[in-house]
C-alpha positions in Angstrom: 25.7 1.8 -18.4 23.3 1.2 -15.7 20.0 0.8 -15.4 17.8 2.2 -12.5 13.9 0.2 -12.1 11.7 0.5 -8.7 8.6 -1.4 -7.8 6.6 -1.6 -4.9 4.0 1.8 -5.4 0.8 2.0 -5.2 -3.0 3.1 -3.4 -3.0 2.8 0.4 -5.1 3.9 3.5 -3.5 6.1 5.5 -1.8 4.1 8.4 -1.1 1.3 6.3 2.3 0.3 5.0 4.2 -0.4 1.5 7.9 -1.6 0.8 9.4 -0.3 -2.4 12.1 -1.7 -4.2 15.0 -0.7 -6.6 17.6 -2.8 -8.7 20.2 -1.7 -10.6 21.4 -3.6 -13.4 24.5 -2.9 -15.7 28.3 -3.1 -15.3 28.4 -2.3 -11.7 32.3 -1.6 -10.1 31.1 -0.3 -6.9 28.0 1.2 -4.4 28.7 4.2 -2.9 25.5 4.8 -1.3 22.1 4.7 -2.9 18.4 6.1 -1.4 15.1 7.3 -2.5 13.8 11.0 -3.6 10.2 11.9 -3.3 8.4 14.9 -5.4 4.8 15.8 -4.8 3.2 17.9 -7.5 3.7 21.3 -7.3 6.8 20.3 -4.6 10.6 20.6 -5.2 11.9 17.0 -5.1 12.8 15.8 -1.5 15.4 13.3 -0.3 13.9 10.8 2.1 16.7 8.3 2.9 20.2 7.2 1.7 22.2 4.3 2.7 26.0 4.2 2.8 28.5 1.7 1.6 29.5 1.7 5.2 25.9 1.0 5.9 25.0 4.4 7.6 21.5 5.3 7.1 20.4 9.2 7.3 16.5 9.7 6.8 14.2 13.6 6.7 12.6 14.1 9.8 9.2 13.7 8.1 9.7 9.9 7.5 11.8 9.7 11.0 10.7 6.5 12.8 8.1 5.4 10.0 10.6 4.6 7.3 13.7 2.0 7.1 16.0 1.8 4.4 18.3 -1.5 3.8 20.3 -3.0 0.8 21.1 -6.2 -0.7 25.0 -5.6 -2.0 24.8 -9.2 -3.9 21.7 -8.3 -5.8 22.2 -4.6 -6.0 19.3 -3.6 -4.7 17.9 -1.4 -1.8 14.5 -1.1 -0.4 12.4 1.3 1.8 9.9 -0.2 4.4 7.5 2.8 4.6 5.0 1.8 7.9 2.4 4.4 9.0 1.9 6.3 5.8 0.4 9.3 5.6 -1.5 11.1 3.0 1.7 14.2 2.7 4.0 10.8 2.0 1.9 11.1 -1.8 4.7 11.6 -4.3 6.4 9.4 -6.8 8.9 7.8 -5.3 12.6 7.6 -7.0 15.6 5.3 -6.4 18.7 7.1 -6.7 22.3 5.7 -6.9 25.8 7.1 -6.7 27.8 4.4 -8.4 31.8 3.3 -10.1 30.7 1.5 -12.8 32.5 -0.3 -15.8 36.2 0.1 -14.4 35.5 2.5 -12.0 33.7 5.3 -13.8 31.8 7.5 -11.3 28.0 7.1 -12.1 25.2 9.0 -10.5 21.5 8.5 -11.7 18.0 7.7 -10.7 14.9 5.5 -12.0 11.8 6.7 -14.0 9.9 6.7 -10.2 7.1 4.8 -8.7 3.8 6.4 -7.4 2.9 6.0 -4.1 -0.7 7.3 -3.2 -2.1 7.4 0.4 -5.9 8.0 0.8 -8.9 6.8 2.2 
């Protein structure tokens, strides 16, 4: 019922910044939260920041001071700011949401990821 896409990936120098993007489309009830995962190859997938209904943000301590997360409720969306990259922030990026959707059926998903490459 819901549809997960981010944007934003891509190649940057180390130091530099990005700002990714997810949307959810479908027959949204309600946002419970929603963040991004990270996996690296080889790596166990890695939560990097989750935003609340209530607007509470938690982030790892890897991305602590370099990364903000923030939503747009009316366009169901939520971004990452990601300043000061580094090349260990290489992964593919994924939104992930924790949802009611049609008349309140609990939903939890993510998107099909977006890379995000850091190197000189």
């Amino acid at each position: 019922q819901v549809q997960l896409v981010e944007s934003g990936g891509g190649l940057v120098q180390p130091g530099g910044s990005l700002r990714l993007s997810c949307a959810a489309s479908g027959s949204i009830f309600s946002i419970n939260a929603m963040g991004w995962y990270r996996q690296a190859p080889g790596k166990q997938r890695e939560l990097v920041a989750v935003i609340t209904s209530g607007g509470r943000t938690n982030y790892a301590d890897s991305v602590k001071g370099r990364f903000t997360i923030s939503r747009d409720n009316a366009k169901n969306t939520v971004n990452l700011q990601m300043n000061s990259l580094k090349p260990e922030d290489t992964a593919v990026y994924y939104c992930d949401a924790d949802l009611r959707v049609g008349l309140g059926t609990p939903w939890r998903g993510w998107g099909q990821g977006t890379q995000v490459t850091v190197s000189s």
